[in-house]
PDBQT receptor file of N, H, CA, C and O in Angstrom, charges set to zero:
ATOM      1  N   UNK A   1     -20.589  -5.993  21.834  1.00  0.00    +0.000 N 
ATOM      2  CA  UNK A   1     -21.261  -4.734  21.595  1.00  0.00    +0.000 C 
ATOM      3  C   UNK A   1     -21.185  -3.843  22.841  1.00  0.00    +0.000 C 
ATOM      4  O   UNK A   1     -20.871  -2.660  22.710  1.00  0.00    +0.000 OA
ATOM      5  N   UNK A   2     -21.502  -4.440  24.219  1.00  0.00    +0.000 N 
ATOM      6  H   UNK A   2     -21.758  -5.401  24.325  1.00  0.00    +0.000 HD
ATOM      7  CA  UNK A   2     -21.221  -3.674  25.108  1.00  0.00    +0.000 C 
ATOM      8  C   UNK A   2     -19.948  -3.051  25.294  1.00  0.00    +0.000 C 
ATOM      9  O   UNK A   2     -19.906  -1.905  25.741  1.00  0.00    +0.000 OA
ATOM     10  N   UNK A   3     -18.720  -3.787  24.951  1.00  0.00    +0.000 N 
ATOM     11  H   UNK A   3     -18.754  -4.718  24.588  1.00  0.00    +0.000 HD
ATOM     12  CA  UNK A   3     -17.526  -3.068  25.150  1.00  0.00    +0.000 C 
ATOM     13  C   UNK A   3     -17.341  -2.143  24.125  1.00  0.00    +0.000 C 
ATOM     14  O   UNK A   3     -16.567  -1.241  24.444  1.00  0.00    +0.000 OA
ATOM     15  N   UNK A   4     -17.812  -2.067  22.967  1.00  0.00    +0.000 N 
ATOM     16  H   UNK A   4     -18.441  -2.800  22.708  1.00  0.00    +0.000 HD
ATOM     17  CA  UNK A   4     -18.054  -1.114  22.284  1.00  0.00    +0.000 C 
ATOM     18  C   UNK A   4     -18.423   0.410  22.744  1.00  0.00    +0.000 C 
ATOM     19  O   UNK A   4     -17.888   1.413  22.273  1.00  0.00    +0.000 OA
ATOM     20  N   UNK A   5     -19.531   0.398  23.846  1.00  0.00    +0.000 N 
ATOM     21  H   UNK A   5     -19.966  -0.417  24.229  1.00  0.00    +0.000 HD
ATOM     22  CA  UNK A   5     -20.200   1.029  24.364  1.00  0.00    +0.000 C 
ATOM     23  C   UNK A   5     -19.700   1.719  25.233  1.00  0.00    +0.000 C 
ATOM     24  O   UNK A   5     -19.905   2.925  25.368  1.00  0.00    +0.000 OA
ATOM     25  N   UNK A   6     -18.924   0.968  25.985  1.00  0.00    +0.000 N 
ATOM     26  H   UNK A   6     -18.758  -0.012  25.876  1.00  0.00    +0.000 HD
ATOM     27  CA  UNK A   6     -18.095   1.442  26.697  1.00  0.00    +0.000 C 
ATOM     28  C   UNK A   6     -16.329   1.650  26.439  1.00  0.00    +0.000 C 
ATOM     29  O   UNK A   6     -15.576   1.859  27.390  1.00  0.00    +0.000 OA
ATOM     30  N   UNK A   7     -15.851   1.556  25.034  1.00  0.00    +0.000 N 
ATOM     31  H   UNK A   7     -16.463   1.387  24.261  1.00  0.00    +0.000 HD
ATOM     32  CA  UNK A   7     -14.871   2.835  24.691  1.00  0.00    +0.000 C 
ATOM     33  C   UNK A   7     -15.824   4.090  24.080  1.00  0.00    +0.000 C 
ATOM     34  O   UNK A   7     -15.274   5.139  23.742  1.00  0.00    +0.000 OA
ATOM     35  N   UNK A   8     -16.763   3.980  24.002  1.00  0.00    +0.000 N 
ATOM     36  H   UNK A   8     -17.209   3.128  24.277  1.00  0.00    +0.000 HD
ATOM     37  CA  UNK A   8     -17.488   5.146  23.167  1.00  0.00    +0.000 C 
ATOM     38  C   UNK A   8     -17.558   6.052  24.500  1.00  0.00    +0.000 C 
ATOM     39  O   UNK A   8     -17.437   7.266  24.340  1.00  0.00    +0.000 OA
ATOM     40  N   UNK A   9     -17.703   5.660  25.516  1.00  0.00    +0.000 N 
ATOM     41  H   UNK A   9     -17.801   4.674  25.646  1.00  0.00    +0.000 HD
ATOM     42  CA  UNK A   9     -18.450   6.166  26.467  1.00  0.00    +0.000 C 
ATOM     43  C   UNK A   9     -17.605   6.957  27.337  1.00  0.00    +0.000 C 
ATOM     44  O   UNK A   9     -17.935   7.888  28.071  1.00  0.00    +0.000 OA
ATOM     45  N   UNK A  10     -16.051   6.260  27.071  1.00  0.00    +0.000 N 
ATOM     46  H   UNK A  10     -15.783   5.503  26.474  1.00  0.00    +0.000 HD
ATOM     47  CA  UNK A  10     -14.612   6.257  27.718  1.00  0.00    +0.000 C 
ATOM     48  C   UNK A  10     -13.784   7.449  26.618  1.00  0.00    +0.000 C 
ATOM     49  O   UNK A  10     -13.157   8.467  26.907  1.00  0.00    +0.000 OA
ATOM     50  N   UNK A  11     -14.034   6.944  25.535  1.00  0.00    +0.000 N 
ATOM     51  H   UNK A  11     -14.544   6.117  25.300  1.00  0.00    +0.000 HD
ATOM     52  CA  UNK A  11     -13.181   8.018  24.829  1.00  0.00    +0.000 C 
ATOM     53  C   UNK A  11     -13.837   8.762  23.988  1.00  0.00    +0.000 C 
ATOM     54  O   UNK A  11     -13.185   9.722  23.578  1.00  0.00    +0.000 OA
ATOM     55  N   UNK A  12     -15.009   8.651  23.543  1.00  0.00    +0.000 N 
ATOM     56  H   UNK A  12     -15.538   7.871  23.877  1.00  0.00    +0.000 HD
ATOM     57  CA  UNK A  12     -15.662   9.592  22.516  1.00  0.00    +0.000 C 
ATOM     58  C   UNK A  12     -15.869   9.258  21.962  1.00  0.00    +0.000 C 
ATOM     59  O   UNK A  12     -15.598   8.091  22.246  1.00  0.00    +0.000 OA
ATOM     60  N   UNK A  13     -16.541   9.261  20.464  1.00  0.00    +0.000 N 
ATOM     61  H   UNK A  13     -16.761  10.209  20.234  1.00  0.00    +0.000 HD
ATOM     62  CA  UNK A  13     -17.140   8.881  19.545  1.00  0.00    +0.000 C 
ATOM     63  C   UNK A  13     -16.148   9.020  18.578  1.00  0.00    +0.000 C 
ATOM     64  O   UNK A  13     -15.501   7.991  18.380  1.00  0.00    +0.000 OA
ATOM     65  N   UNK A  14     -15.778  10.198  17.783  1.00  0.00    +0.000 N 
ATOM     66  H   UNK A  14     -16.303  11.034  17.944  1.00  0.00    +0.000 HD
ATOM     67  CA  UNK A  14     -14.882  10.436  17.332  1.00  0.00    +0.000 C 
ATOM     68  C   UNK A  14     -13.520   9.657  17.485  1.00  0.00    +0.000 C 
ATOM     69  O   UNK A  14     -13.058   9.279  16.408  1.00  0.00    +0.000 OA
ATOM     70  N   UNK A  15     -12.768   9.334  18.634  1.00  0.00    +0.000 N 
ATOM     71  H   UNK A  15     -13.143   9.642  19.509  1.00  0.00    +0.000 HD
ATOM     72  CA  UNK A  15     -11.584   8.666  19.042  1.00  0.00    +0.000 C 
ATOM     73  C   UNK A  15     -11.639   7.298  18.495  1.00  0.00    +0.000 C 
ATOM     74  O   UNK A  15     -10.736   6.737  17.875  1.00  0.00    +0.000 OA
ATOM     75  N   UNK A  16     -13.087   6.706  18.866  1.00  0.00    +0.000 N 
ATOM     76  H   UNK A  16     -13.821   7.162  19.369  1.00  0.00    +0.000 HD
ATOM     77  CA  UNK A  16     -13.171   5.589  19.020  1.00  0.00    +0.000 C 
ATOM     78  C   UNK A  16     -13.695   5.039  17.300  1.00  0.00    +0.000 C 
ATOM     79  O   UNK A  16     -13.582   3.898  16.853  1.00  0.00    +0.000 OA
ATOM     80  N   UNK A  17     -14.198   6.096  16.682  1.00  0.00    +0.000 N 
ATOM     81  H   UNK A  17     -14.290   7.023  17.045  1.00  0.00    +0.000 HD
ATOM     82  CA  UNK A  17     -13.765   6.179  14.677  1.00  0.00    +0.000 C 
ATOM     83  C   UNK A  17     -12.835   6.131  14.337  1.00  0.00    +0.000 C 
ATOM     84  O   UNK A  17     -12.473   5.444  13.382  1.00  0.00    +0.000 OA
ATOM     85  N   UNK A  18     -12.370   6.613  14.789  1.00  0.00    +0.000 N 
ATOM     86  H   UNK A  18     -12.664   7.171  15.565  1.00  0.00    +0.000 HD
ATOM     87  CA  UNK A  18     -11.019   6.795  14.024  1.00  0.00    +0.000 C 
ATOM     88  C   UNK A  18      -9.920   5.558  14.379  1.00  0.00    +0.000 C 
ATOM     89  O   UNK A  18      -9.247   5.173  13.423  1.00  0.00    +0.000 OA
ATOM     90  N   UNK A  19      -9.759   5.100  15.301  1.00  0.00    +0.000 N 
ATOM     91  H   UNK A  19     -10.305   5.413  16.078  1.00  0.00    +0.000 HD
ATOM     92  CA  UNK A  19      -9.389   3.965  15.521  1.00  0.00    +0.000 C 
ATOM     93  C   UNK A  19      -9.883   2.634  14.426  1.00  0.00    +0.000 C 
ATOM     94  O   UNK A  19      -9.189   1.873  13.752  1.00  0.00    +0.000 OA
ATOM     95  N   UNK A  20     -11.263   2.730  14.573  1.00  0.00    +0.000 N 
ATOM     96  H   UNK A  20     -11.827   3.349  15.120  1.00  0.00    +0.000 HD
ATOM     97  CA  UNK A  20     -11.462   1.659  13.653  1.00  0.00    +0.000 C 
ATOM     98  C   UNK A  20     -11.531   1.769  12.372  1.00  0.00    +0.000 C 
ATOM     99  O   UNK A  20     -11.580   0.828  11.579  1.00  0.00    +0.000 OA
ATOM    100  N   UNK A  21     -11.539   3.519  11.979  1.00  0.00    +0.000 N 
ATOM    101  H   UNK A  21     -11.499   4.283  12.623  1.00  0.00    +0.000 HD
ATOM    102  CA  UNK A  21     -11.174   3.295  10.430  1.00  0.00    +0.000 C 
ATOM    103  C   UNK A  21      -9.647   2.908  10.292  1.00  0.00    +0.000 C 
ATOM    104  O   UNK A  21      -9.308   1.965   9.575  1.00  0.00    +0.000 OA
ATOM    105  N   UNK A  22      -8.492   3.873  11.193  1.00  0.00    +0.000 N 
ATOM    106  H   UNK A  22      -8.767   4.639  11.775  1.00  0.00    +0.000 HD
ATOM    107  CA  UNK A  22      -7.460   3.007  10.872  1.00  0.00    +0.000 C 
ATOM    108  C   UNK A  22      -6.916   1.372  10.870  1.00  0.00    +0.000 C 
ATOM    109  O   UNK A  22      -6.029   0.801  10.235  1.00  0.00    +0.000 OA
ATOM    110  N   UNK A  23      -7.832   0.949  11.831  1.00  0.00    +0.000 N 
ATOM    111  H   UNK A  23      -8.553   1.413  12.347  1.00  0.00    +0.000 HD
ATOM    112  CA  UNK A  23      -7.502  -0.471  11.700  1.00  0.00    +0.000 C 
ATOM    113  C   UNK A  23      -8.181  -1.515  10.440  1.00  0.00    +0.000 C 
ATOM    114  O   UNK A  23      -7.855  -2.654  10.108  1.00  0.00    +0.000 OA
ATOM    115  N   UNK A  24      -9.214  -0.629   9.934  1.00  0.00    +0.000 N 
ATOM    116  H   UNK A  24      -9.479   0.297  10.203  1.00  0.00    +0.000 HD
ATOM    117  CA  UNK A  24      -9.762  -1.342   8.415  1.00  0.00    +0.000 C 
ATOM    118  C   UNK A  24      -8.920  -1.174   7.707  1.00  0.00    +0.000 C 
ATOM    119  O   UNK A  24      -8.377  -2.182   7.257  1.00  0.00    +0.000 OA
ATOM    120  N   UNK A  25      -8.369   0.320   7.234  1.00  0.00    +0.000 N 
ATOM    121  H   UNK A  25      -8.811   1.139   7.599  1.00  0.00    +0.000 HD
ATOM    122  CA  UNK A  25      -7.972   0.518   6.003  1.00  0.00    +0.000 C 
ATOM    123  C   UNK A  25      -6.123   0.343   6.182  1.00  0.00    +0.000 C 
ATOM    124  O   UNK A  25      -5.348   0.586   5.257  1.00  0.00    +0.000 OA
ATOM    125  N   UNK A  26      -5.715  -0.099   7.491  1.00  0.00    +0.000 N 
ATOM    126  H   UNK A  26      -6.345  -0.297   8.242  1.00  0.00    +0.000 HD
ATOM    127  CA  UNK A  26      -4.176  -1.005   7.482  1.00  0.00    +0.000 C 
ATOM    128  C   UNK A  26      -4.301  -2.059   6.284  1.00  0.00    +0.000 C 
ATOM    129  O   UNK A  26      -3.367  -2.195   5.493  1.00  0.00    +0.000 OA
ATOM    130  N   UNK A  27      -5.284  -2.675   6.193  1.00  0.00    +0.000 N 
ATOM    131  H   UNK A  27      -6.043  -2.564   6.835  1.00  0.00    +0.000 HD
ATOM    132  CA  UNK A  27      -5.111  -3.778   5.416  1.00  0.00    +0.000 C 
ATOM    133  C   UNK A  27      -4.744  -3.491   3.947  1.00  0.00    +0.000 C 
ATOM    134  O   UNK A  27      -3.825  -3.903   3.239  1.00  0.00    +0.000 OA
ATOM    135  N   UNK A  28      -6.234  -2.264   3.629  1.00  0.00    +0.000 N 
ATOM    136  H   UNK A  28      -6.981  -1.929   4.205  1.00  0.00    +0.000 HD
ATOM    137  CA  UNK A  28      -6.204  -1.776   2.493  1.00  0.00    +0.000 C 
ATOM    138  C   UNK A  28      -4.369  -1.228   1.803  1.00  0.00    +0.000 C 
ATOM    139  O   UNK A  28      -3.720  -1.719   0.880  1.00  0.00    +0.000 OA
ATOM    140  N   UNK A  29      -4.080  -0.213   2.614  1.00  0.00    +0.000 N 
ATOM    141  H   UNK A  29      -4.608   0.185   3.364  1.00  0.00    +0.000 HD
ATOM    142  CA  UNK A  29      -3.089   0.674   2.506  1.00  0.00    +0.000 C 
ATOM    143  C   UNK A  29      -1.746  -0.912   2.410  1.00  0.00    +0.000 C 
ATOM    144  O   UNK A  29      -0.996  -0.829   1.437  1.00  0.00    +0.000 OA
ATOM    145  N   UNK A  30      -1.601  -1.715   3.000  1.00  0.00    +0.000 N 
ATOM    146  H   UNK A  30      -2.210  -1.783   3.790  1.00  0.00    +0.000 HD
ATOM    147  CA  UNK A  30      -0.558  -2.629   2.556  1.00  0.00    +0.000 C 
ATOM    148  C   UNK A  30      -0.779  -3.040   1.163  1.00  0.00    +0.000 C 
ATOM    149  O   UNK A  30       0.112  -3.057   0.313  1.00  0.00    +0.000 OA
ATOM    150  N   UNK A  31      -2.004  -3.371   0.966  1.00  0.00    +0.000 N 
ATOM    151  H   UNK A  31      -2.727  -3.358   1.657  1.00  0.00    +0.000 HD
ATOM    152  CA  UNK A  31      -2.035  -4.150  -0.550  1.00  0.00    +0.000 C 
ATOM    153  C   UNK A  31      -1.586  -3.198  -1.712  1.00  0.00    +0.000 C 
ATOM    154  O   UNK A  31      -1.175  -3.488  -2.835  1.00  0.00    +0.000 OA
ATOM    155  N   UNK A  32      -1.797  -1.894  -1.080  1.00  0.00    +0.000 N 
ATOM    156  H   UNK A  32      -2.132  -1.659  -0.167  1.00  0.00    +0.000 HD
ATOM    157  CA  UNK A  32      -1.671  -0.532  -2.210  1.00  0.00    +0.000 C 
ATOM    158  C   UNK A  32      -0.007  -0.649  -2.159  1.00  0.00    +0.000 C 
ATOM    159  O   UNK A  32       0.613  -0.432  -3.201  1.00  0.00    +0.000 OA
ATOM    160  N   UNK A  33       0.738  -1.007  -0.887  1.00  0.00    +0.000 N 
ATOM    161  H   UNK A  33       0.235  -1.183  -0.041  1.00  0.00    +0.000 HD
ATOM    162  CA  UNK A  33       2.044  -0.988  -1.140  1.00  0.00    +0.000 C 
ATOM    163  C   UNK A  33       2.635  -2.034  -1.936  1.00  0.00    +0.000 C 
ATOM    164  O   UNK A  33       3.691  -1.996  -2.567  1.00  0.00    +0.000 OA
ATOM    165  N   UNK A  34       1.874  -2.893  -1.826  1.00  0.00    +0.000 N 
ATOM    166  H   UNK A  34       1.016  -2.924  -1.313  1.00  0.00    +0.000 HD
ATOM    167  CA  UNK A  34       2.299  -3.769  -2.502  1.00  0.00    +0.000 C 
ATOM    168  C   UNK A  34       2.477  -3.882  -3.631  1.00  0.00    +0.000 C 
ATOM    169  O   UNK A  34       3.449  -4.456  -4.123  1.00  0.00    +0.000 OA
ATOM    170  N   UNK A  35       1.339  -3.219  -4.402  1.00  0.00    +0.000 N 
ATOM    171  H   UNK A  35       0.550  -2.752  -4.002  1.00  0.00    +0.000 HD
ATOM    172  CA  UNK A  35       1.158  -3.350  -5.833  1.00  0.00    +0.000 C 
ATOM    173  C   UNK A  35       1.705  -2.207  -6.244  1.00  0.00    +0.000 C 
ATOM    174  O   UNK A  35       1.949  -1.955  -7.424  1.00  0.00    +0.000 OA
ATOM    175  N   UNK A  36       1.953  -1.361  -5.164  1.00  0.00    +0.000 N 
ATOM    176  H   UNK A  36       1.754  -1.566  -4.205  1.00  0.00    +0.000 HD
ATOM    177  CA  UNK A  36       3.091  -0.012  -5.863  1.00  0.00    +0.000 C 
ATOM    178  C   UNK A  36       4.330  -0.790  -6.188  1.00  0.00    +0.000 C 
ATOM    179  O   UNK A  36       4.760  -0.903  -7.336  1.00  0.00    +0.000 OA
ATOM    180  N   UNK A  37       5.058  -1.486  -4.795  1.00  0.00    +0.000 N 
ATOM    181  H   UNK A  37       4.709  -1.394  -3.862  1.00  0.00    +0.000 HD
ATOM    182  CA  UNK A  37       6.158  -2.104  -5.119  1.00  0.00    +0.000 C 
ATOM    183  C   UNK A  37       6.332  -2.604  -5.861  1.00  0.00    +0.000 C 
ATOM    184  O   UNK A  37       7.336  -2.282  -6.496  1.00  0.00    +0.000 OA
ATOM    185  N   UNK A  38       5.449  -3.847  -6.398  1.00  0.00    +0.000 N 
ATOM    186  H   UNK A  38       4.633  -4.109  -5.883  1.00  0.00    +0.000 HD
ATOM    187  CA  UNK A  38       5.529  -4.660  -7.759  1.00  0.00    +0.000 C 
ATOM    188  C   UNK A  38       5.444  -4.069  -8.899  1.00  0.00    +0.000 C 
ATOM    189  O   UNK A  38       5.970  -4.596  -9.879  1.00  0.00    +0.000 OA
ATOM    190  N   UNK A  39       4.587  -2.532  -9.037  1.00  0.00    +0.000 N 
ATOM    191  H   UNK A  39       4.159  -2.103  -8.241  1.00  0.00    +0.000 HD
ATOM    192  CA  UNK A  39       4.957  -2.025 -10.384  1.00  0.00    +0.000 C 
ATOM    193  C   UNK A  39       6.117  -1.372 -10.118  1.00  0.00    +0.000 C 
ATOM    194  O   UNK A  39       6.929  -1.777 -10.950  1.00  0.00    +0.000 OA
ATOM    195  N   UNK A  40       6.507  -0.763  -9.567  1.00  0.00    +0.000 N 
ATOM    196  H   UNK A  40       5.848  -0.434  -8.891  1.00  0.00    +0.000 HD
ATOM    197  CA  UNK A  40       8.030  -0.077  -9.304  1.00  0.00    +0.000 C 
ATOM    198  C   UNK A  40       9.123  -0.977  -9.932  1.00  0.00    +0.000 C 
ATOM    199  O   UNK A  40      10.152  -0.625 -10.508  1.00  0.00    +0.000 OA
ATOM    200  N   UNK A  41       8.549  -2.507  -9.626  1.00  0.00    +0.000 N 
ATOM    201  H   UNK A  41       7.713  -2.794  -9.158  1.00  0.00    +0.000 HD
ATOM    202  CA  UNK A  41       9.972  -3.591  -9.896  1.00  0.00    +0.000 C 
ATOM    203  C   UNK A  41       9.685  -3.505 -10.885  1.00  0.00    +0.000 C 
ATOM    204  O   UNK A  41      10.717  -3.334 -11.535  1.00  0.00    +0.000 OA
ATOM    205  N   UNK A  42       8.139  -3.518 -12.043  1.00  0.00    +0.000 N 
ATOM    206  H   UNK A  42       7.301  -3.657 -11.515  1.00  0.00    +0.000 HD
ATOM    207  CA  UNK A  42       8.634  -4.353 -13.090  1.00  0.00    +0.000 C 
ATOM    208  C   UNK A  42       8.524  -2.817 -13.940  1.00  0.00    +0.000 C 
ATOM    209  O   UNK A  42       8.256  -3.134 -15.099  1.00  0.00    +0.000 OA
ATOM    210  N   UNK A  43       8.620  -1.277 -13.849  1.00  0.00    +0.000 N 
ATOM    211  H   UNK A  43       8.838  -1.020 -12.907  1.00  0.00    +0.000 HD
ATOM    212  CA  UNK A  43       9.031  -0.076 -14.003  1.00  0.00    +0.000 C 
ATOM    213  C   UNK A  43      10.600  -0.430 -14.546  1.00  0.00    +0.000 C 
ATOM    214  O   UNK A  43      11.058  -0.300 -15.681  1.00  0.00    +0.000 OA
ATOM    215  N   UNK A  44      11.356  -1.007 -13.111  1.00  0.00    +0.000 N 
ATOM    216  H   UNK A  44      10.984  -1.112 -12.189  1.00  0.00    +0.000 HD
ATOM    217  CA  UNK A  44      12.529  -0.882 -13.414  1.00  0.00    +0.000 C 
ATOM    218  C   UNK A  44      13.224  -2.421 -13.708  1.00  0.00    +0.000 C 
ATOM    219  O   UNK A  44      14.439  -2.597 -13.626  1.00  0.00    +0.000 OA
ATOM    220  N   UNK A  45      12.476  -3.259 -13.981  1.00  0.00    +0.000 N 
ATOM    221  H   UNK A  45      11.489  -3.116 -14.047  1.00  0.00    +0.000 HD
ATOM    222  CA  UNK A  45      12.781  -4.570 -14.785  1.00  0.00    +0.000 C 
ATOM    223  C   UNK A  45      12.550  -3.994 -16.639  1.00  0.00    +0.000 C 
ATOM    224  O   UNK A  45      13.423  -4.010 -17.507  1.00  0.00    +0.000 OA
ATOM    225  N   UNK A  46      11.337  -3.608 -16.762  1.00  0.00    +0.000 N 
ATOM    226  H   UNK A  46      10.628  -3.595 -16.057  1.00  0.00    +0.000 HD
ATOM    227  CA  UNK A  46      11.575  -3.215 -18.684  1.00  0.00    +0.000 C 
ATOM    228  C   UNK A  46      12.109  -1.927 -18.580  1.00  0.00    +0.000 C 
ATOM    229  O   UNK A  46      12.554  -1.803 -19.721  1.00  0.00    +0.000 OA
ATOM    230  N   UNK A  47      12.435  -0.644 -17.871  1.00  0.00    +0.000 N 
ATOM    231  H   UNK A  47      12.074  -0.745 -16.944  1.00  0.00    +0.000 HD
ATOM    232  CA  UNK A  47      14.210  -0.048 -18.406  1.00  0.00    +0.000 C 
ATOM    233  C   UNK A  47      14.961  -0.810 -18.465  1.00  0.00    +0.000 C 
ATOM    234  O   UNK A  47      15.620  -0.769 -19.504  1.00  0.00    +0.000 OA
ATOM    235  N   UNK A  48      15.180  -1.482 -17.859  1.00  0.00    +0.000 N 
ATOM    236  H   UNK A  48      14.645  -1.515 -17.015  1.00  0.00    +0.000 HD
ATOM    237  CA  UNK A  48      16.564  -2.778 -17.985  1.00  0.00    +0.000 C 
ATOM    238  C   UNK A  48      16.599  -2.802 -19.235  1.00  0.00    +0.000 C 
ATOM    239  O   UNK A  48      17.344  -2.250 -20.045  1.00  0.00    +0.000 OA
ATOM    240  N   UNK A  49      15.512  -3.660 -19.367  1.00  0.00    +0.000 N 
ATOM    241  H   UNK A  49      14.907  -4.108 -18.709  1.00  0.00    +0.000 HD
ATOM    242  CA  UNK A  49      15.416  -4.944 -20.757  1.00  0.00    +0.000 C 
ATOM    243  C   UNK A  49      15.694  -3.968 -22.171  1.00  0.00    +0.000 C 
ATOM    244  O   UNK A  49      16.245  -4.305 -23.218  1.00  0.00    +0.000 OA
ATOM    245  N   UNK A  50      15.003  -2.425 -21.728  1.00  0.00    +0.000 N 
ATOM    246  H   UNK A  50      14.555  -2.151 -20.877  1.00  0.00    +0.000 HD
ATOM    247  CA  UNK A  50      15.301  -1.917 -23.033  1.00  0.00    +0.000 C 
ATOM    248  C   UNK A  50      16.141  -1.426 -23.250  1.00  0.00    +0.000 C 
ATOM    249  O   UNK A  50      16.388  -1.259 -24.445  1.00  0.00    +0.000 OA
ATOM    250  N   UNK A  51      17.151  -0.864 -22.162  1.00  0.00    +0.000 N 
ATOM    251  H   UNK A  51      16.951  -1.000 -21.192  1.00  0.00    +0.000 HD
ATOM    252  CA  UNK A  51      18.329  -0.487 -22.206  1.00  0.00    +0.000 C 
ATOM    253  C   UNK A  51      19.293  -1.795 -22.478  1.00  0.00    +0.000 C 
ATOM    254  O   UNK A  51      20.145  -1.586 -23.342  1.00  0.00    +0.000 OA
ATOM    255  N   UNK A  52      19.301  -2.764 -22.043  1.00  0.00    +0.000 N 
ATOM    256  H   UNK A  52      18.609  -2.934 -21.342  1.00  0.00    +0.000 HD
ATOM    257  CA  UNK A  52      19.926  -3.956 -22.754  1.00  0.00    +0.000 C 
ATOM    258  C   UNK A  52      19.807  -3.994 -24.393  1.00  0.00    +0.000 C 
ATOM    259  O   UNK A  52      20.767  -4.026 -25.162  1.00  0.00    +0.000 OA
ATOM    260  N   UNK A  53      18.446  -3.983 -24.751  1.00  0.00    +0.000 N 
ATOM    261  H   UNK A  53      17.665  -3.957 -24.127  1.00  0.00    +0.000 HD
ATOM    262  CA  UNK A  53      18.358  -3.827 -25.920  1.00  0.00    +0.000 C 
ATOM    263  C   UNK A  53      18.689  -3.301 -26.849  1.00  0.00    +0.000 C 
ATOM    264  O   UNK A  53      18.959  -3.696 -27.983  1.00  0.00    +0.000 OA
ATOM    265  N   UNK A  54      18.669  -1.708 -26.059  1.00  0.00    +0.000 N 
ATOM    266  H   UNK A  54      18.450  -1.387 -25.138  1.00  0.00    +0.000 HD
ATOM    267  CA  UNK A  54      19.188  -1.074 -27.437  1.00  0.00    +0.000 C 
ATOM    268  C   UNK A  54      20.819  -1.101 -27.661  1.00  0.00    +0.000 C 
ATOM    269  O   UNK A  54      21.335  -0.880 -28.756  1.00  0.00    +0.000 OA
ATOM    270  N   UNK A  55      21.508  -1.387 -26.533  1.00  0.00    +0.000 N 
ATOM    271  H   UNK A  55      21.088  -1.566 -25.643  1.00  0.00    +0.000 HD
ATOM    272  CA  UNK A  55      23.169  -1.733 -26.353  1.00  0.00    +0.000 C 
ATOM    273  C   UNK A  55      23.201  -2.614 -27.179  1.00  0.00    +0.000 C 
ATOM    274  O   UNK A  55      23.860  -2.320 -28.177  1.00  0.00    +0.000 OA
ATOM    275  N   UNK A  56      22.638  -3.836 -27.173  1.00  0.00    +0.000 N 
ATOM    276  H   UNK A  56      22.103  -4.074 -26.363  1.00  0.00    +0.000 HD
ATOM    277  CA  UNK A  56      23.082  -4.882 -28.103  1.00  0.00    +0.000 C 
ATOM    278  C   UNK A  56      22.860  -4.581 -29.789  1.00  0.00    +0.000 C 
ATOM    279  O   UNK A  56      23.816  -4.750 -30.546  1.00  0.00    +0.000 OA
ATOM    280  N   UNK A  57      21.627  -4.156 -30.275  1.00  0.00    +0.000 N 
ATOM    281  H   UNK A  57      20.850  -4.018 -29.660  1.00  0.00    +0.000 HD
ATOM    282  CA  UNK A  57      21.461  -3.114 -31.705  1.00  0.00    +0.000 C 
ATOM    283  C   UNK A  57      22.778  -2.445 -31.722  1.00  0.00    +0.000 C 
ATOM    284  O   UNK A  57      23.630  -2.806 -32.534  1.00  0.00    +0.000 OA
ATOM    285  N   UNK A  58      23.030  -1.371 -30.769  1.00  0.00    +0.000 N 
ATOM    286  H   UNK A  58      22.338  -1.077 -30.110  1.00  0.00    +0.000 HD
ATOM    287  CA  UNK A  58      24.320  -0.630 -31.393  1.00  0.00    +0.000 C 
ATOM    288  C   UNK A  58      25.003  -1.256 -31.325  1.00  0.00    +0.000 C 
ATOM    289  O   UNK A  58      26.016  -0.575 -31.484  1.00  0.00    +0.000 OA
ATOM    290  N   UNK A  59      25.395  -2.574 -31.133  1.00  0.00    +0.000 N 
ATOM    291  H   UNK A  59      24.572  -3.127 -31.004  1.00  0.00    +0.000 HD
ATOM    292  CA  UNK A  59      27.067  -3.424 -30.878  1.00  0.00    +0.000 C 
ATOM    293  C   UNK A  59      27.019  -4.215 -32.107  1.00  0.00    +0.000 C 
ATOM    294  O   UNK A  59      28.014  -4.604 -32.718  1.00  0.00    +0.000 OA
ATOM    295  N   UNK A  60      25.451  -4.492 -32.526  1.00  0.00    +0.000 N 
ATOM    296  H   UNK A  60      24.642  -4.177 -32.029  1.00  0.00    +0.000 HD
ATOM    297  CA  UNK A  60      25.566  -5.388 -33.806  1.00  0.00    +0.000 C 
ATOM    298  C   UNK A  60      25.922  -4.063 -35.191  1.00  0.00    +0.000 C 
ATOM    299  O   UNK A  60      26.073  -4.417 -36.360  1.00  0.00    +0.000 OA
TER     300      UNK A  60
């Protein structure tokens, strides 16, 4: 707590927020990439599947 006290004291109040909101919400902001990425894949896993699909209908 004291060293707390003393970046507050060193850099400001403000500086020393903002620091620790970015270092909370790093965590947050990866998981959001993550689960963007994974819908992105499976976005472009069922175009696949349905574009496969409908190729094979018109071939039959």
């Amino acid at each position: 707590m004291e060293e707390l006290f003393s970046l507050i004291s060193t850099y400001g109040f403000p500086m020393v927020l903002c620091i620790y909101l970015l270092m909370r919400f790093e965590t947050l902001i990866r998981e959001l990439k993550k689960s963007i990425d994974t819908l992105i894949f499976i976005n472009n896993s069922d175009r696949y599947n349905k574009t496969s699909l409908q190729k094979q209908k018109h071939l039959h």
